[in-house]
N, C-alpha and C positions, 0 to 999 in steps of 0.2 A: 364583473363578478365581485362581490364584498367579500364580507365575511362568511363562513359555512353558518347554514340554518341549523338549530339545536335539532338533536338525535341525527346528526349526520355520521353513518361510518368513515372509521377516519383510519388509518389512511381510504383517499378516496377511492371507491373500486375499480376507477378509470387510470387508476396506476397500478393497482394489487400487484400484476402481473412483474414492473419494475420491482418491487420492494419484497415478492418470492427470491427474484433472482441477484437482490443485493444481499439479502439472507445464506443464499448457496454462498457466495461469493465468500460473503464473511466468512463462514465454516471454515472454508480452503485457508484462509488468509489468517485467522486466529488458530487455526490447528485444532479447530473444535473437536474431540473425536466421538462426543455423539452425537452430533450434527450429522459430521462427515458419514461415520456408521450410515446414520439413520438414512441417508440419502444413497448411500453407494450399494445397502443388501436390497437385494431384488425381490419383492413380493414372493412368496411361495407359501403353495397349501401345506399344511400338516395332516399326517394320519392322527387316526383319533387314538386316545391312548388312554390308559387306565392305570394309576398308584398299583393295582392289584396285579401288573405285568412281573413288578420287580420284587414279588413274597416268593416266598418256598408254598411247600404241599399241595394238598388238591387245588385249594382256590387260586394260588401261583400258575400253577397248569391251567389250570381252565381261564382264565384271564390271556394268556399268552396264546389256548388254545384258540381266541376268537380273535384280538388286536393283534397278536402278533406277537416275536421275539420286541424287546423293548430298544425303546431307540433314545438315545442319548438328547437331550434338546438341543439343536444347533445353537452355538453360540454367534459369534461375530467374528471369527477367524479369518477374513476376508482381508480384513483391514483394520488390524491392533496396533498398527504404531505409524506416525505421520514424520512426513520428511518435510520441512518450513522450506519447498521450494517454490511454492506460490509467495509466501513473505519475501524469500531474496529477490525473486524476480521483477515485485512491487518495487520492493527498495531500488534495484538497479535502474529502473526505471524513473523513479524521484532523483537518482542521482546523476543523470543522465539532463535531466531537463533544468533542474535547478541548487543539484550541487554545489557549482558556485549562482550565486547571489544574480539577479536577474542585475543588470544596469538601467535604474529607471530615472528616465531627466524628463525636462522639461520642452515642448515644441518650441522651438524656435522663438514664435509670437510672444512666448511667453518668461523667456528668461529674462525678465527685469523683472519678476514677481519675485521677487527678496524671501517673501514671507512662505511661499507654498516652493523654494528652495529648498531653504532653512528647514520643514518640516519632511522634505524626499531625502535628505543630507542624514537627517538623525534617526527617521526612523526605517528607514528602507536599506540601511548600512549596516544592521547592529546582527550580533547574534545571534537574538530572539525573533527578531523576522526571518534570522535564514533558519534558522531550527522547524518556526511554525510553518515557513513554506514549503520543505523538504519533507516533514511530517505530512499535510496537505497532501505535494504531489504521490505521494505513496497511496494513501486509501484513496485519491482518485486513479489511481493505476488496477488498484488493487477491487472497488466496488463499481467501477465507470465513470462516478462523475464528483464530483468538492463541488459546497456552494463557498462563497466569501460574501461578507457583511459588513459594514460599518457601522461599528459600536460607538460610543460617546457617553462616558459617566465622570465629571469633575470632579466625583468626591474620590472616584481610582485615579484617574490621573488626568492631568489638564489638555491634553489634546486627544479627538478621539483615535482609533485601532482598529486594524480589521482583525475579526473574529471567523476561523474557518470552520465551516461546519459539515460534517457528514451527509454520504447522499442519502440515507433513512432516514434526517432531521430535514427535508425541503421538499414540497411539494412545488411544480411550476405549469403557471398560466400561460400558454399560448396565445397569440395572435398572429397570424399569419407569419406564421413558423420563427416566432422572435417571441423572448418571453414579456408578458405584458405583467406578471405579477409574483413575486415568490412570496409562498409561505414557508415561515417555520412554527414550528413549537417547541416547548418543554414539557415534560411531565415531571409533576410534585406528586408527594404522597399526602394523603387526605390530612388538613392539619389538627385533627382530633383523634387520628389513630384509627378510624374507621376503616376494614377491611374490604378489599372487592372495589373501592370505588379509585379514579385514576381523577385528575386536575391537571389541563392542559393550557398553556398560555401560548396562546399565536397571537403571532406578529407577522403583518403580510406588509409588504413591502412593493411601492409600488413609485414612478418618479415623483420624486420630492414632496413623499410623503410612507407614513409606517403608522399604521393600525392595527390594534390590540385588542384580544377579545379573551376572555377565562372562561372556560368551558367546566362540569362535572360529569364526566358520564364512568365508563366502564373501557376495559382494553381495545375496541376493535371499535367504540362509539364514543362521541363526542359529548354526548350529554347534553344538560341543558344548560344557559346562559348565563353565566353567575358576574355580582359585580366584581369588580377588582378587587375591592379592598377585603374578600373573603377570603382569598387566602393570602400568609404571609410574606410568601415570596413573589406576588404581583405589587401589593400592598403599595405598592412604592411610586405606580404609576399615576393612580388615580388623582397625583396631584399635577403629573407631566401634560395627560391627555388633554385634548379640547372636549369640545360639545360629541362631538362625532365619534371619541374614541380614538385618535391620534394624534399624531404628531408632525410638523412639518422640518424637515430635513434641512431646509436652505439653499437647496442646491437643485434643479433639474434634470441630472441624472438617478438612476433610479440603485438605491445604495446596497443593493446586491446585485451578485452574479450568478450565474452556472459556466463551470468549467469542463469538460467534456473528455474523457482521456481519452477514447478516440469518436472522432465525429460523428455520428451514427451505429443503430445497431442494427444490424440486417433484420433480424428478427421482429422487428416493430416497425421497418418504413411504411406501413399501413396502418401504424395507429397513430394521429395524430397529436394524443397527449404524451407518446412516448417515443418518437420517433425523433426528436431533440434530442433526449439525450446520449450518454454514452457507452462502450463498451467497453468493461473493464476487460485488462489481460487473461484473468481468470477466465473469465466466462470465453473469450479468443480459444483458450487452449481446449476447453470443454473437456473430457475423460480423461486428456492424459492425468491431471493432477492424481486421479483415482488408481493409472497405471502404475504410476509410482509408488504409490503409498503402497499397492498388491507387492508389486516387486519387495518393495523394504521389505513388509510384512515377512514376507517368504523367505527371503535374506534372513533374520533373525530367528525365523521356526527352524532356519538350517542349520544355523550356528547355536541352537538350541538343542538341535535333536543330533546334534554331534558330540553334545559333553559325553565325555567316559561314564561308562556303567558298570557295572561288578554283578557278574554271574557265581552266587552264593550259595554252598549246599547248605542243607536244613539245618545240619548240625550245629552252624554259627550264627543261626537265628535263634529269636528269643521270643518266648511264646509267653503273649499279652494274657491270654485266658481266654475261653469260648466266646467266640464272636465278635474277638476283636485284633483277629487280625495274628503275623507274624511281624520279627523289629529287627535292625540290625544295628549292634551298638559301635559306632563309629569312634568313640571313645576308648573304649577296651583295648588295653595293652598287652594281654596275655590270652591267649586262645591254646586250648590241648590240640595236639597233635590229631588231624583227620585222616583217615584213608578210606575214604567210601566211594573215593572217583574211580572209575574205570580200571585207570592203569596205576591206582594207589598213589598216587602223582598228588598236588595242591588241588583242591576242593574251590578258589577264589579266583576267576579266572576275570580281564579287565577286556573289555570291548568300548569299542570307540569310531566311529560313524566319519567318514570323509566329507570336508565341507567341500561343497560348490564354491565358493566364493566368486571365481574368477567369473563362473559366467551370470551370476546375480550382479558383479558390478558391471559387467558390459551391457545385461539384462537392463540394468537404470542408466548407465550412460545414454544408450537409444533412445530412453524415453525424456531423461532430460532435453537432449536434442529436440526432439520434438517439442516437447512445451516452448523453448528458447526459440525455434522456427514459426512456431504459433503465435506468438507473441512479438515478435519481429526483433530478438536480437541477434547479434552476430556472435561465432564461439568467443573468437576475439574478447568481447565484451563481457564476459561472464566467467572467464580466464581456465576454457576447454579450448584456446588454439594452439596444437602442437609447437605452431611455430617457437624458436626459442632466439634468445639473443639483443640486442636493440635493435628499433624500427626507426624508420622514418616517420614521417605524419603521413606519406604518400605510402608507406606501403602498408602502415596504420589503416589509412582510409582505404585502402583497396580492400584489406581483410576487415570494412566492418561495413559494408554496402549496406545489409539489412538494418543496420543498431541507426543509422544516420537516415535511411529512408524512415524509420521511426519515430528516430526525433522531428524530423522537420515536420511531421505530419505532427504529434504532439506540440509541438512549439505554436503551432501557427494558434491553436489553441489554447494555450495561456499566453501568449502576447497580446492575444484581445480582451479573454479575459481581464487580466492583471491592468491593461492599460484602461479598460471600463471602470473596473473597480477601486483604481488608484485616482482616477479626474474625479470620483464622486469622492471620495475621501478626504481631496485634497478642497471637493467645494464645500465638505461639510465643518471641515475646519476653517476655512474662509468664513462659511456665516457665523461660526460662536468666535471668532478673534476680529473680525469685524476688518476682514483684505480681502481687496480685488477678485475676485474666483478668477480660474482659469478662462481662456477662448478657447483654445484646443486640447485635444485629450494627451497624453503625456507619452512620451516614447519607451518603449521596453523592448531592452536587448539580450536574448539568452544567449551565452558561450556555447556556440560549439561542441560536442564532446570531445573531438580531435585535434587536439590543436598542434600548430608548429612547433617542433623541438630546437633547441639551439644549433645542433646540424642544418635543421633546416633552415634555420635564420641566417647561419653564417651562409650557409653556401648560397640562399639567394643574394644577400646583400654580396657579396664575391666578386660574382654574376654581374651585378648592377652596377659596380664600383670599377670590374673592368671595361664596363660599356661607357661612365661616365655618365653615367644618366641619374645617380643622386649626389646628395651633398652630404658631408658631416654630419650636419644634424640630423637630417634622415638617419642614416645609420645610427647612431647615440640615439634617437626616437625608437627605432623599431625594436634596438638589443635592451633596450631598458622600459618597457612603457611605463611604467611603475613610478620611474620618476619624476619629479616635480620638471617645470621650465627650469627656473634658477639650477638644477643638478643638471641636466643637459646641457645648458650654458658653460659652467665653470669644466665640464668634460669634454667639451670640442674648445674648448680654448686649451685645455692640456694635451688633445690629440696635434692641435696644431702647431704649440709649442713643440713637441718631441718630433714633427713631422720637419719643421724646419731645423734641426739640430739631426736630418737623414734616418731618422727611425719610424719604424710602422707599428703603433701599438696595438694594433684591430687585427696588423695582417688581411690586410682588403687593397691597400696598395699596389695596383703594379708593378713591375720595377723598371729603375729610370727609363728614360730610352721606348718605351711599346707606348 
């Protein structure tokens, strides 16, 4: 498959059904709340109704005598205010896999490549890559699936960068259940101010090679073919492209990815242009997100319909004039003396509504749980477990069975991604710096989320030190990894020094005699 034929709708209808459900998703996840509304109030007829329900005199009467007493227009009371628990949940989830910084080296075959070191060293270390990856794993958490791309512009900067892109910017080509082509696009606005018309520039991306094409059509269609150099913001290619409308990469990996945040979605194992991709956490939880928001909702109407009220005879009202109404001046210092109540007693009596609170927040505790079970984390993880005090890593890892069967199932999913995406980036800068490309694809290591605590380091190393089964430097390796050879060196020669002078600076020593 090429390019899309002009007047193709686009996105193409062999996905719609993905790009409905990345839509839902978003709502949840940006907090939209007329999306979320729009999606969450359940169709229902209305009675017929007439302006003439809510007049006085005859024709008041006879309006009401046929429609009815008049009914209020339902509003959206269902669901007025959004709790960002589908946001933390993303996030927990991005922090979980790539918090800290992925460790990405090179196979073995290929650590004498100096040059595509040098380029894993500066840029796979820095801030900016862990921010853009962290960002990344989030809306792949959060919508199912991140593409990544390998970008390259000299006149931004001399080596190129991967660029991550949203799952409603890539469309992907199958071939026997492996993708054989990704598209993306952008959309510009027409460069003459022309209304209703949309300008799309795809770039499909296929091994060791990316072709461009500019489209002019309308929102839901692709339009018709246009050259590059028609709008300003392609403009630029027309001098990149060949005869054919692209470009050749230099490298035989094919320079994007799809990343999957979880591997399949039950819901599509029978559609074969969709059953690749993934399942975001949102769509995992399905309702609860809406339980939630009902609860809040309801929480705040409670805490609303509990302010204090003041029950006011007429006398201390103040009369606006025919038909508009009585006032009461909140302001006013001085009021005459009333006795018109019952028992000649205060005429301003204060009422005030008992809040629920206590069982609205066990009401969302529930259902948070559930999203967090939907989703596969452990309370642990989300910092709903009772437990209090320090933990181990082992009593850690016992209370987070679900958060770790999570990751590992996430993981195994950006470690091929990320190591697909990093060999073609690192062959793409081999062809513009003119070094060796890689033989093998490159190795990528995610942390953990639970790692060993220093109790638990000391007391293995203990353990090992009373069996005799490591050395110095072992230990000085394990309690420090952080640091260099040379600082492990000059520290086991000051352990040893103070070791023959009868001291144990570790405390991992025996004592004489055992």
């Amino acid at each position: 498959m090429s390019m899309p034929a002009p007047n193709t709708p686009w996105p193409p209808e062999a996905v719609a059904d993905a790009f409905t459900q990345i839509a839902a998703d978003s709502a949840w996840l940006s907090g939209d709340m007329d999306r979320i509304r729009a999606r969450a109030r359940a169709p229902r007829q209305q009675a017929a109704s007439t302006p003439w329900q809510f007049n006085g005199g005859l024709g008041g009467a006879a309006a009401r005598a046929v429609y009815g007493k008049p009914r209020r227009t339902p509003g959206s009371a269902t669901i007025d205010r959004h709790l960002p628990v589908p946001l933390a949940v993303c996030a927990a989830s991005a922090n979980l896999l790539v918090g800290t910084p992925p460790a990405i080296t090179l196979h073995p075959e290929d650590e004498a490549n100096a040059e595509a070191e040098q380029l894993l060293v500066e840029e796979t270390t820095t801030d900016e890559w862990a921010a853009q990856l962290t960002r990344a794993a989030m809306y792949c958490a959060g919508l199912g699936w991140v593409f990544g791309r390998v970008v390259w512009d000299t006149e931004v900067r001399p080596t190129p960068w991967v660029e991550w892109v949203d799952a409603d910017r890539g469309v992907v080509e199958w071939r026997h259940g492996r993708p054989a082509a990704i598209t993306f696009w952008d959309a510009f606005e027409d460069p003459e101010g022309r209304r209703g018309g949309v300008w799309r520039l795809l770039q499909r991306h296929t091994p060791g090679r990316i072709d461009y094409a500019l489209y002019r059509g309308s929102g839901d269609n692709l339009g018709q073919l246009m050259p590059l150099t028609e709008h300003p913001s392609a403009a630029f290619l027309a001098d990149l492209v060949d005869a054919e409308g692209g470009v050749r990469t230099g490298t035989a990996h094919m320079t994007a990815v799809l990343i999957p945040n979880i591997d399949g979605n039950p819901t599509w194992r029978d559609r074969p242009q969709l059953r690749g991709l993934g399942l975001s956490d949102i769509a995992a939880a399905g309702d609860v997100w809406a339980d939630i928001d009902k609860i809040y909702t309801d929480l705040l109407h409670e805490v609303d319909s509990a302010r204090a009220r003041l029950l006011v005879s007429e006398e201390y009202m103040q009369d606006a004039g025919p038909g508009r109404g009585l006032s009461f001046d909140w302001g006013r210092d001085v009021w005459p003396l009333a006795t018109t109540g019952l028992d000649g007693g205060s005429t301003i009596q204060q009422v005030q509504f008992q809040m629920r609170v206590a069982e609205y927040e066990q009401a969302l505790q529930v259902a948070t749980r559930r999203a967090f079970d939907a989703v596969g984390l452990s309370p642990i993880t989300v910092g709903q477990d009772p437990g209090q005090g320090a933990m181990t890593a082992t009593e850690i890892r016992a209370r987070s069975t679900a958060t770790l069967n999570t990751w590992r199932r996430k993981a195994r999913m950006w470690r091929a991604g990320l190591s697909q995406l990093v060999t073609a980036w690192v062959g793409v800068d081999a062809a513009l710096r003119g070094y060796a490309p890689l033989t093998r694809p490159v190795n990528v290591a995610l942390t953990e989320p639970v790692q060993d605590t220093e109790l638990d380091k000391a007391q293995t190393l203990r353990e090992l030190r009373d069996a005799r089964a490591v050395s110095t430097e072992y230990v000085v390796e394990r309690m420090h990894p952080e640091w260099t050879p040379e600082q492990c060196a000059t520290e086991v020669q000051r352990i040893r020094a103070e070791e023959a002078g009868g001291g144990d600076p570790l405390g991992l020593m025996p004592p004489d005699g055992m």
